[in-house]
C-alpha positions, 0 to 999 in steps of 0.5 A: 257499440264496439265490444272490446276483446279481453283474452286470457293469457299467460305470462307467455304472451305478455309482449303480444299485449303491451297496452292492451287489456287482459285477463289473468289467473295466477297463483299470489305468490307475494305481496308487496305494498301495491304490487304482487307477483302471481305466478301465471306459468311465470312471474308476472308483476302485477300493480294493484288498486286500493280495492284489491284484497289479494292473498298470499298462497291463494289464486286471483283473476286480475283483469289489467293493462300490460305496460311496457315493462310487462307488468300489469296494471290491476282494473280489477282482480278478484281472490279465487281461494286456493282450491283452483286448477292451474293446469285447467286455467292455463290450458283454457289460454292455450285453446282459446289462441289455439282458435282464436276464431271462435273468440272476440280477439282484435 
């Protein structure tokens, strides 16, 4: 069975991923119906399922595809609390495309 790579990204890197499946941490920054924008070291618009319980001010992990647009389509996602360090989340993408040999990037 073929394992499927799901890296960690930022708003940065979005068009690198167009159809692909990532992972995010972000700051909701609002909700709307079934959208929210996080800020992952920028806006990112994310288009949520029924099973997402997001909230406004907290962190989330999304687990999504990029479509065309750069917005994310939410697979899951995942309410992290307020109490998350964005400069950690943020340097953990930068590392791991930083060495990409050391993780399952395609």
């Amino acid at each position: 069975m073929e394992s499927i790579a799901t890296p960690r990204i930022t708003c940065a890197y979005l068009n690198s991923y167009v159809g692909k499946n990532v992972i995010i941490v972000g700051k909701v920054i609002q909700l709307r119906g079934e959208e929210a924008i996080l800020d992952a070291d920028g806006n990112i618009t994310a288009h949520l399922n029924r099973e997402a319980h997001l909230l406004a001010g907290n962190a989330a992990q999304i687990i999504g595809k990029v479509n065309p647009d750069l917005s994310v389509k939410v697979l899951t996602s995942m309410d992290l609390g307020t109490d998350v360090d964005y400069g950690l989340a943020n340097t953990v993408v930068e590392i791991s495309h930083q060495h990409r040999q050391l993780f399952a990037y395609d």
